[in-house]
N, C-alpha and C positions, 0 to 999 in steps of 0.2 A: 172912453173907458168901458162902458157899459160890450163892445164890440169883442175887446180884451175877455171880460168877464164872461161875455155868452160864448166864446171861443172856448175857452178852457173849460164852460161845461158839457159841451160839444165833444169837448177830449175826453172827457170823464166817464160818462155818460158811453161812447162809444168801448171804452174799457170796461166798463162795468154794468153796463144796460139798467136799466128798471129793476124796481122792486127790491133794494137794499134799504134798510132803516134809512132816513133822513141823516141822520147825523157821520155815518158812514160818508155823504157826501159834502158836507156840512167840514169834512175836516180836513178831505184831501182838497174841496175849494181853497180852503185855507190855506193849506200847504201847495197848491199848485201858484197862489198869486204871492204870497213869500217866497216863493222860488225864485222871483221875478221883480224881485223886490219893491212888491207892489204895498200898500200899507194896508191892511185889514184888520180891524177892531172884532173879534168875535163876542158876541151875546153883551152886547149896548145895552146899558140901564138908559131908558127914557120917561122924562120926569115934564111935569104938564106944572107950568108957570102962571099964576094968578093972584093977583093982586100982591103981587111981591112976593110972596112966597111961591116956595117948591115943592110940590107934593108927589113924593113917587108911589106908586102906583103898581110897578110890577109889570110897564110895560119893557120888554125886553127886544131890540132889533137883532136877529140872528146874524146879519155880517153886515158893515161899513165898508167901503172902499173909498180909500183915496179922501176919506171926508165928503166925495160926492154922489156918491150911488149908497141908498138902502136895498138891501138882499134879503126877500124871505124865501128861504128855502122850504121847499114840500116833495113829500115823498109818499105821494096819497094817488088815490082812484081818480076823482076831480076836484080843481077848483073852484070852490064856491065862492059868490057874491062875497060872503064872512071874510074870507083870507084875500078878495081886492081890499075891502073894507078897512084891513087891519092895517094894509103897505100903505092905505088913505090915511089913514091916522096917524102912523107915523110918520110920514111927511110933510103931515102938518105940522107935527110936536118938534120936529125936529129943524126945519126950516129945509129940509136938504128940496133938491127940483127935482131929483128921478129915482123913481125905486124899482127894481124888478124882483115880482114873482116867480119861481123857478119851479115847476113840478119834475123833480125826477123820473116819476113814476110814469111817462109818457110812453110811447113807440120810438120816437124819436124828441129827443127833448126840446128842439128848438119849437117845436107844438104845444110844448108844455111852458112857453112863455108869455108873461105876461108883463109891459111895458106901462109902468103913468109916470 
C-alpha cells in the first residue's frame, strides 16, 4: 500500500511541484486514491483510551488508508523531530504499524519522505 500511496505523490508532486498550501495536496491525494478505489478516511478524530474511558483530545490523522497506513501531510520548509513525533503518537493511539510523513514542499518529493 504504502508504494501505491508514495506513487501517486510522485504523480502529484511532479504536476504540481512544491510550495502549494498543504491541503491543495491533501485533496487531490484524496481524490487520486478514490479514483482507484482505494478507501481513505480524511481528517480522523483520534481519541486516547484510559481506564475505560475515552478522552478526545483534538488529535486529528490527516488521511487513513485502507485502515493500514496513517498519512501526515506537510507542505513546509523542513521536517522537524515535532511532526516525527506526532505520526509517533498516532500510531500508537491508534494501533495502526506504518505511518508516513510526506513533505510536499521538497525538490523532489520522494526526499521529502518519511517512513516509521
Amino acid at each position: 500500500m504504502s508504494e501505491i500511496i508514495i506513487g501517486k505523490c510522485i504523480k502529484i508532486h511532479s504536476k504540481l511541484g512544491p510550495e502549494l498550501f498543504e491541503s491543495v495536496y491533501k485533496t487531490i491525494l484524496f481524490y487520486e486514491l478514490s479514483k482507484d478505489s482505494i478507501y481513505c478516511e480524511r481528517q480522523k478524530p483520534i481519541s486516547v483510551h484510559y481506564d475505560n474511558i475515552k478522552i478526545d483530545l483534538g488529535f486529528i490523522a490527516d488521511r487513513i488508508v485502507e485502515n493500514k497506513v496513517l498519512l501526515e501531510l506537510k507542505s513546509i520548509e523542513n521536517i522537524l523531530n515535532v511532526h516525527k513525533k506526532q505520526l509517533l503518537t498516532y500510531l500508537k493511539l491508534t494501533g495502526l504499524k506504518l505511518g508516513l510523513l510526506i513533505n510536499f514542499n521538497s525538490n523532489l518529493v520522494k526526499d521529502g519522505i518519511t517512513e516509521l
